[in-house]
C-alpha positions, 0 to 999 in steps of 0.5 A: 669663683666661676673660672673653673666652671668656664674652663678660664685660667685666671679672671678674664675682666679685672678692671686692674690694666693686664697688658697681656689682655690688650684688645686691638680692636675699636682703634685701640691698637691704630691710637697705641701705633699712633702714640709709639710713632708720635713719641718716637718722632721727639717732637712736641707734646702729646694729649690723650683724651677719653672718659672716665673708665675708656683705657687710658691707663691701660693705653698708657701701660702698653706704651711703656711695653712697646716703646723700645729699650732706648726711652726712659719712661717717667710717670706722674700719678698724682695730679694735685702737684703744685707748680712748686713741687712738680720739679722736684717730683719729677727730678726726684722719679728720675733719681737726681738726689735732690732734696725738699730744700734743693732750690727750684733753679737748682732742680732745673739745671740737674734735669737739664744736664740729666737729659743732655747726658741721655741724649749724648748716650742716645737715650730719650726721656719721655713724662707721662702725666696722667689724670692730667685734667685734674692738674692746676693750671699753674702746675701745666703751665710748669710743665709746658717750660720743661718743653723749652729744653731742647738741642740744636736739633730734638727735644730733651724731653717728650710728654703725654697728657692723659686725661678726660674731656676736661682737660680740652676746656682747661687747654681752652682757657686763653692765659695757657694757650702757650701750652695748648700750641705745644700740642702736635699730636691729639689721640681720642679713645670713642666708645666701644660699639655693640660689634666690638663689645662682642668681640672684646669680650670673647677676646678677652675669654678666649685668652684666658683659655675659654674653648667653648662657643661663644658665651656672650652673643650679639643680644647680650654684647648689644647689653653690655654696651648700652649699659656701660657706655661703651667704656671699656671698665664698665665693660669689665664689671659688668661682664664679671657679674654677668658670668657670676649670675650664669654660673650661678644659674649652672650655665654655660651662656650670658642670657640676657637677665644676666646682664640686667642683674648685673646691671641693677647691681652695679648701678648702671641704670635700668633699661627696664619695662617695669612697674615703678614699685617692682623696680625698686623692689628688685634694686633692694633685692640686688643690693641685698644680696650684694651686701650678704655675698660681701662684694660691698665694702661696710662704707658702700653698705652704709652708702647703698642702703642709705640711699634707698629711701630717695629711690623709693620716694622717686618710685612713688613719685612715678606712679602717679603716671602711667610712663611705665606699666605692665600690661593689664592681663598680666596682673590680676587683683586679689579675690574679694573672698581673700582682701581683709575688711580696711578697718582700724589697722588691718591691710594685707600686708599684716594679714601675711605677716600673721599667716607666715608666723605660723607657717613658718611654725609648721613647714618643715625646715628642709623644704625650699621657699623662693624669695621674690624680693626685699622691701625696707619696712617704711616701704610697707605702702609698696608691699601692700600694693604689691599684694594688692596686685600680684601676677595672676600665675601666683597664689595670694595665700602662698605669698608670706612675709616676714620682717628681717634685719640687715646691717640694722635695717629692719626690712621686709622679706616677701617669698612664695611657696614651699618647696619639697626638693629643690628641683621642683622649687627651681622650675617654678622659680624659672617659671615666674613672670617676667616683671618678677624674674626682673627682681632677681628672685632666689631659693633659699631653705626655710630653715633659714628664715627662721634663723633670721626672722626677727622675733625678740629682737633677733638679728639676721645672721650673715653666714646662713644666708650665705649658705644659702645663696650657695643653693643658687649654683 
């Protein structure tokens, strides 16, 4: 969507490995020297260790292009193999007609004579395993036994274990030491630091075709890094997102509220200053606006919106400290002329509801309105606070609510003002405090909130606020 505004040929952070878009840097392309060296010597069995998300795939991919036309790669995706099966898989991956039946003696005597014969042609076999900490014991122990095969001189055939942290401590257990002391060489994929996040992600829009200056900068590299762990695919999600929103935006740079929406949007965790109520607020407005825009699948739907009764009792929970605060100037309680008498079942929070229905009877449609956040209707206590303490750059008697459904969620919809024009709507949504801005607040048009408020029992529709999202750009 945002590649034509960038000037990019084609997506510059799929998490889907492109060998064309291998990064050398961060010791990436010494570890690929390393392991094409290491499989060219033929000797012994090779590990490669890194989290979840730190390249291993991609490492592995760019192996298969760099080894030279002499070496047979064979691959192992499936981790699960029984030490029963995992001969017959792999005679079966190197072409050898055997069948389920072929008994397991049979198998190993047609992999011996298959890789004398390519080492008589001068041709090497390399296996690579991957996912390999996910591998039973029994299932490597078999393995190991393939190493045994061997000429006077080499080994008929090579191995390298991808996998994460774990399989150190499977490799630690003592009844497959065997194993562990086949090992002649360890490759460790670290984190990406902050400077190499930095140059990662110019690399990766520079190759793609971006010519302009540098979309992300130190600050927002700095970001990037701390809230995907350095891991390369987190990376990639989140710099996606991250140009999404500034596309959105009409820019042409990464700021740093980018980065955290697109954080709080792909659950990265929040490194953020606050209020415990007001973060929940903006995770339910991320998500909404996920689930309207359709990048969440009707299962993670489900998922994501099941799981925000949890965060908002934990968010609750918080506001019995004071850990995280906004500073007392910033906020301001409502004039005692506007607080409706806390007598039967009146709050503020009806009191908005009543006034927006008949504003909502009166405002013209084609005016803008910004919607500030989302909250579920069991979170009603929260939006009372909320009202009970807004920025004081707002207008108590401009702030309306109405209920909405979404995927059948009943929720709370809180926005702020109406708005002639768009332009005069957008500078004062940029001029919204920062502990709102954090919610990721948007225009919408208020024809559609008459479309999906909910009177008579009317569903919210989906189309029209995908339209207007479309007014974001």
């Amino acid at each position: 969507m945002y590649q034509e505004h960038f000037g990019l040929s084609r997506p510059p952070f799929k998490i889907t490995p492109d060998t064309s878009l291998f990064y050398e840097g961060n010791k990436r392309g010494a570890a690929l020297d390393a392991l094409t060296y290491a499989i060219n010597s033929g000797e012994g069995i090779i590990k490669v260790v890194g989290e979840v998300g730190s390249g291993k795939t991609m490492l592995c991919r760019m192996l298969e292009v760099r080894l030279s036309d002499s070496i047979d790669v064979v691959y192992i995706a499936n981790p699960s193999l029984s030490p029963d099966n995992i001969l017959h898989v792999i005679a079966h991956e190197l072409e050898l007609g055997i069948n389920n039946d072929t008994s397991k003696l049979d198998v190993m005597q047609k992999l011996q004579d298959y890789l004398l014969s390519k080492h008589a042609d001068n041709r090497q076999v390399v296996l690579f395993v991957e996912e390999a900490q996910s591998m039973p014991v029994e299932t490597l122990e078999e393995i190991r036994l393939l190493s045994n095969l061997e000429t006077e001189h080499s080994k008929l055939l090579q191995m390298v274990l991808f996998g994460q942290p774990e399989l150190d401590d499977k490799l630690a257990q003592p009844h497959i030491r065997q194993l562990k002391e086949r090992i002649t060489h360890c490759f460790y994929l670290d984190p990406f630091t902050p400077q190499g996040t930095l140059e990662y992600l110019n690399f990766r829009l520079r190759n793609v075709g971006y010519r302009g200056p540098d979309v992300f900068n130190q600050k927002t590299a700095n970001m990037v890094e701390k809230y995907s762990g350095g891991l390369t695919r987190r990376i990639n999600i989140l710099a996606d997102k991250s140009l999404m929103a500034s596309f959105s935006e009409g820019g042409h740079e990464v700021a740093a509220k980018h980065v955290r929406a697109a954080a709080i949007d792909s659950d990265f965790g929040r490194k953020l200053n606050l209020r415990p109520w007001l973060a929940g607020f903006g995770a339910v407005a991320a998500l909404t606006i996920a689930v309207w825009m359709g990048t969440l699948i009707p299962a993670q739907q489900e998922k994501a919106v099941s799981n925000a009764p949890l965060m908002a009792e934990g968010l609750r929970s918080s506001d019995k400290t004071a850990a995280v605060s906004v500073p007392r100037e910033t906020v301001r309680q409502p004039q005692q002329v506007v607080e409706a008498p806390r007598t039967g079942s009146t709050t503020l929070l009806q009191q908005r509801l009543g006034d927006t229905e008949q504003w909502l009877s009166d405002v013209a449609s084609n005016h803008y309105s910004i919607q500030l956040f989302m909250a579920r209707i069991v979170d009603d206590r929260q939006v009372e606070k909320f009202l009970r303490n807004i920025p004081e750059t707002l207008d108590f008697q401009k702030i309306y609510i109405y209920e909405t459904v979404i995927n059948g969620r009943r929720m709370y919809s809180v926005l702020y003002d109406d708005y002639a024009s768009r332009q005069i709507a957008r500078a004062k949504l940029n001029s919204l405090p920062e502990e709102l801005q954090a919610s990721q607040p948007f225009l919408r048009r208020v024809s559609a909130f008459r479309k999906d408020s909910v009177r008579n029992g009317e569903v919210v529709s989906k189309a029209s606020v995908k339209t207007d999202l479309a007014l974001m750009a």
